[in-house]
N, C-alpha and C positions, 0 to 999 in steps of 0.2 A: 489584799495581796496586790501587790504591784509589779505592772511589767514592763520589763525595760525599752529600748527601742528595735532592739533584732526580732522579739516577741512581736511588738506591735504589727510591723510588716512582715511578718508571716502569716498572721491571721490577717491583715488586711490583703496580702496577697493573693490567699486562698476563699475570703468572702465573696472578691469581685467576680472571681469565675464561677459562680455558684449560677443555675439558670434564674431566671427570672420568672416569677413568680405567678408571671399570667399566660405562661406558656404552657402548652398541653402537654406533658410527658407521650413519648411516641408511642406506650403499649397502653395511653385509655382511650388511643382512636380504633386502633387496632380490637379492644373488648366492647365498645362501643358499637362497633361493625356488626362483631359475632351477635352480641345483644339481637341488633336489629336484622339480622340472620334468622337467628332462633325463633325471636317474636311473631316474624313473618312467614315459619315454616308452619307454626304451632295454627294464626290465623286461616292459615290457608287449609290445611288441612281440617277445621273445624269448618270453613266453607266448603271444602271436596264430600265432608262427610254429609251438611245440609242436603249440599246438591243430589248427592245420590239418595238418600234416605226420602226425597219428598219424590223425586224421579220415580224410583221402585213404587211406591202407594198407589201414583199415579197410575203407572204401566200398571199392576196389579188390579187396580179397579176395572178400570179399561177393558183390559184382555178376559174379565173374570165376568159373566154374565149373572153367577149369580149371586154377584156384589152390585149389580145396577141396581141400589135402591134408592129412594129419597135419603136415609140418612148418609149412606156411602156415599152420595153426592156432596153433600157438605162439607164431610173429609178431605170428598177429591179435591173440592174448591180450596179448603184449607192448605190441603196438600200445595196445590197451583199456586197460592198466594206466597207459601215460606219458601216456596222454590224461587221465584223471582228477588224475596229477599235475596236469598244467596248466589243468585246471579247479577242485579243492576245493585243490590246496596253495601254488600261485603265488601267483593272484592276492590271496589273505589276506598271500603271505609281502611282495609287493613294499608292501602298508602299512604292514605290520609294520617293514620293513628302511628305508621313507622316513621313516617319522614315529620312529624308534628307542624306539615307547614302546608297552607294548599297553594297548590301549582298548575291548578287545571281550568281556572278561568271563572269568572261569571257563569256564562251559560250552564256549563257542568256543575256548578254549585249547584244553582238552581234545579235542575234536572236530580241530583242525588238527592237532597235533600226532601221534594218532595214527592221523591221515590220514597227513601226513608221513611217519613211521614203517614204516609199513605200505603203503602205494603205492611209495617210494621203494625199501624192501626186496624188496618184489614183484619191484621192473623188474629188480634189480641178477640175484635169482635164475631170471629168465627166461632171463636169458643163461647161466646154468649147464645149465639143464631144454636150450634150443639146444645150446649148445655138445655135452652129451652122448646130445640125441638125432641131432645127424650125428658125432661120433663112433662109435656104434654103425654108421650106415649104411653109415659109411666100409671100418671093421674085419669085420663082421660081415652085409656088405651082402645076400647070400642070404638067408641064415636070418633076419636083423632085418627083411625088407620084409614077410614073413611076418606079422610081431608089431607091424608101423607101423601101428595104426590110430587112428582118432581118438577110440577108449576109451582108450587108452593113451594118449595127449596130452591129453585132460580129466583122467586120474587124476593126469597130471607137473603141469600147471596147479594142481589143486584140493594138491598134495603144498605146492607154494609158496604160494599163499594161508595154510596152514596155519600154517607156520614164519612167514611175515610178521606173522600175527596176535600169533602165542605172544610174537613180539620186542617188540610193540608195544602189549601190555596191562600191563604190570608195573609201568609207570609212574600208571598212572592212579588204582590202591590210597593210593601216597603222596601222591601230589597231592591228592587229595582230603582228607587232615588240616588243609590249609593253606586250604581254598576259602573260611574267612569272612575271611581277608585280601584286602584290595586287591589288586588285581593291577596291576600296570606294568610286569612283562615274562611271557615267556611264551616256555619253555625247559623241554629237559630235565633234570633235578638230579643234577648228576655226581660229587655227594659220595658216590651209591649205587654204591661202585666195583664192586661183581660184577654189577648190570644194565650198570654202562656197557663189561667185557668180555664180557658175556653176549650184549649188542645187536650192538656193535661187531665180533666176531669172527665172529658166525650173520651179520650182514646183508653185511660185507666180505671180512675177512682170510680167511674159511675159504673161501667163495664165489671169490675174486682165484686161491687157492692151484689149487683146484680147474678153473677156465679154463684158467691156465698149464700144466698139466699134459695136461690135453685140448687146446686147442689145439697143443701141443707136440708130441704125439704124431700130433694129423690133420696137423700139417706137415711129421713125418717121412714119414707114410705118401702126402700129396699126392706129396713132392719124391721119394722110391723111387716111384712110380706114373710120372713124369713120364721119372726115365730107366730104366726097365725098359723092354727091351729084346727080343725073342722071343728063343729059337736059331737057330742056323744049321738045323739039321736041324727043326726045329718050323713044322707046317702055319699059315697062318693063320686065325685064328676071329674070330667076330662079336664087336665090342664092342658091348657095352650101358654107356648114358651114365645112370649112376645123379645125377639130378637131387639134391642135396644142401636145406636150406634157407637158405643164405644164397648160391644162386645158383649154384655152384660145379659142373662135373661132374667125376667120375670114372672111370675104363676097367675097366670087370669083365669076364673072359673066359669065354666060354662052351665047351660042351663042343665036343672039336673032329666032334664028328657032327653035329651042328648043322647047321657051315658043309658039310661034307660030304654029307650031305642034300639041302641048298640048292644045291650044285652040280650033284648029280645030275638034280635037279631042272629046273635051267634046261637042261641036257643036252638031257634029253628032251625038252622043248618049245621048241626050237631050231630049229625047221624042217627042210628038206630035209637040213642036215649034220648035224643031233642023234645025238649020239651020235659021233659023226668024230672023229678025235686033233686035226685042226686046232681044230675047236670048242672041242673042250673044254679045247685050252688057251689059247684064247682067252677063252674063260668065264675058266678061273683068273687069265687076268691083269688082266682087267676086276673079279675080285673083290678081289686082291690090290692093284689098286689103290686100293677101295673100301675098303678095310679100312684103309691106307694112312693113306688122307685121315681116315677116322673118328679114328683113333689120332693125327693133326697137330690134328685138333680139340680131341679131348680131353686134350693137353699141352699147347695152348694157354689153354682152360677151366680147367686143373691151376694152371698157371702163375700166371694172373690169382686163383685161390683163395688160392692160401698168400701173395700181396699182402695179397690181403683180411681174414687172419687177425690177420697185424700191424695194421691201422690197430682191427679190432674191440677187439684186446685194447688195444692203446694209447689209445684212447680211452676207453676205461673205468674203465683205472687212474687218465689225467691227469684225469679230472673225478671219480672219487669220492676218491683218495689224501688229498688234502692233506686233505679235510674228518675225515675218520677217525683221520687220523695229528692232527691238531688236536685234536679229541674226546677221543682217550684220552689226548695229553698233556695236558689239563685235570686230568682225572680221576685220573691217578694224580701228577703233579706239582702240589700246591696251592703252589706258590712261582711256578710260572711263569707270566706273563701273555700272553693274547692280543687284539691291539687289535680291536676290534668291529666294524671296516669291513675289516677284513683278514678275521675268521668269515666277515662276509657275506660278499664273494668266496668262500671255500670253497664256500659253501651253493650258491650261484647258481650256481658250477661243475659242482656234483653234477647239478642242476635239467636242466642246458644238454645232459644226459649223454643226457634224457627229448627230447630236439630232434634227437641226432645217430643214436640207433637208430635211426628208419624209415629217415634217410638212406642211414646203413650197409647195413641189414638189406635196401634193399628197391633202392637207385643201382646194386648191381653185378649186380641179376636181372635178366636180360634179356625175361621173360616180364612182370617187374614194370615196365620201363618200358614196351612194349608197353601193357599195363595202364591204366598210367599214361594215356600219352596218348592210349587212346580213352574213359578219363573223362572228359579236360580238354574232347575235342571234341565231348563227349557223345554221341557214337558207342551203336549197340546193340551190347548185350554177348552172348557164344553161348555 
């Protein structure tokens, strides 16, 4: 079809006014905005919630006397450590992650970064220093409660501070060649492929390996505790409920003179029948019932533990994996790329990780809600 020339300068008329092509229409600055509105409501708010949530454990340990234990200290630390997450490494990261560009200098890289580094490594090996100080308690519970003191939970503490440091200074050597450039991002440089398996595997992989292994084995020894069973021929004896730290008890048995002692005992001060065959074996079946019940408690307690093991370690792995398994395929793959709103997810996954320990560590202790809510009601503490 052909057009003539009235045709032609109509449409050429109507072409040239058309915008140009590299101009931003004025309503994607406008959703662009809202975006980074939203994004920065949503961030902040996932740091308002760390902050209070490790805040409360803390106050709660603190004020509760009889939460001053060796493992409740380790908590508390934990607690302490994902609290400063969310005070020096958040609130920097959600500007960092909204405006995709840094603007706050050298110094301040430096300072965030091996804050990151180092708080972030901290939390990860708190949960190792837990996980193998109820280990111990579980396996080894006589002779370990002996050795639980709270020297020995500052020395697990100050052992992880240590390694977090060591992971978290090697970087600040190189960076500093580069400090009279500009800076417009602000990252760690993963060309330095043996700090980035050096970080990588001390603050993750060897710590992940480590959990699974310990957890693996306190949920064999829960789940044999839960169906162990007496003999037929075997008296029964007193359970003692060895409180764990993340809430959990377990059935230790004591010698069986103990319980027989203690029989004797209510024997004798039994009144007018003390000492009578009817008494006393009315005594035994009021203790055998008692024992009974201790033992449905504590396979109930059992039971509800090794739940608890699955969601700790599962949680752990889904919020720090993908950032780790990102990181070193960076670092050893330079072909491959990763989109930069997909890192953030990663990062902010790991962050969320510093939100869900108190929940874990402190929702399924029954002394820790207690706790809980005679802070809320501001109740006095004894």
């Amino acid at each position: 079809m052909e057009l003539d020339n009235s045709s032609l300068d109509f449409f050429t008329s109507n072409f040239t006014e058309l915008p140009n092509n590299n101009t931003t229409p004025p309503w994607s600055e406008a959703t662009l905005l809202g975006l980074q509105i939203s994004l920065s409501a949503v961030l902040a708010l996932v740091t308002l919630a760390t902050m209070l949530s490790n805040a409360f454990v803390i106050a709660t340990i603190f004020l509760t006397r009889k939460l001053h234990t060796p493992a409740n200290f380790l908590i508390g630390s934990l607690a302490v450590t994902d609290l400063l997450v969310s005070i020096l490494v958040m609130p920097i990261s959600i500007l960092y992650t909204v405006s995709k560009t840094w603007s706050l200098g050298q110094i301040v890289c430096d300072i965030w970064l091996s804050s990151d580094i180092t708080f972030c490594t901290a939390s990860i090996l708190h949960l190792c220093v837990i996980a193998l100080d109820r280990y111990w308690a579980i396996t080894d519970a006589l002779e370990y409660s002996k050795r639980r003191t709270m020297r020995r939970a500052a020395i697990m503490v100050g052992v992880v501070w240590v390694i977090s440091i060591s992971i978290s200074m090697p970087p600040l050597f190189w960076r500093q060649a580069k400090a009279h450039e500009e800076l417009t991002e602000c990252m760690v440089n993963t060309d330095q492929i043996s700090y980035t398996l050096y970080s990588t595997f001390g603050a993750f992989y060897v710590p992940t390996v480590l959990l699974i292994i310990l957890y693996g084995r306190i949920y064999v020894a829960a789940r044999s505790r839960i169906f162990k069973t007496p003999s037929a021929g075997k008296r029964f004896t007193t359970a003692q409920l060895i409180q764990t730290s993340a809430g959990s008890s377990l059935c230790s048995l004591n010698s069986a003179s103990n319980q027989e002692a203690h029989l004797h005992a209510l024997a004798a001060g039994g009144g007018g029948g003390g000492g009578s065959p009817l008494f006393m074996n009315s005594v035994k079946v009021k203790l055998a019932d008692s024992v009974l019940e201790r033992k449905r408690l504590c396979a109930a307690r059992e039971r509800k533990a090794t739940k608890t093991l699955g969601i700790i370690l599962g949680a752990f792995i889904i919020c720090w994996l993908p950032f780790f398994v990102g990181t070193l395929v960076m670092a050893i793959c330079k072909e491959c790329w990763f989109d930069p709103v997909l890192f953030d997810i990663f990062t902010w996954l790991g962050y969320l990780n510093s939100l869900i320990n108190p929940v874990i560590y402190t929702a399924f202790n029954d002394e820790f809600k207690q706790a809980f809510q005679k802070l809320i009601k501001f109740r006095r503490f004894t």
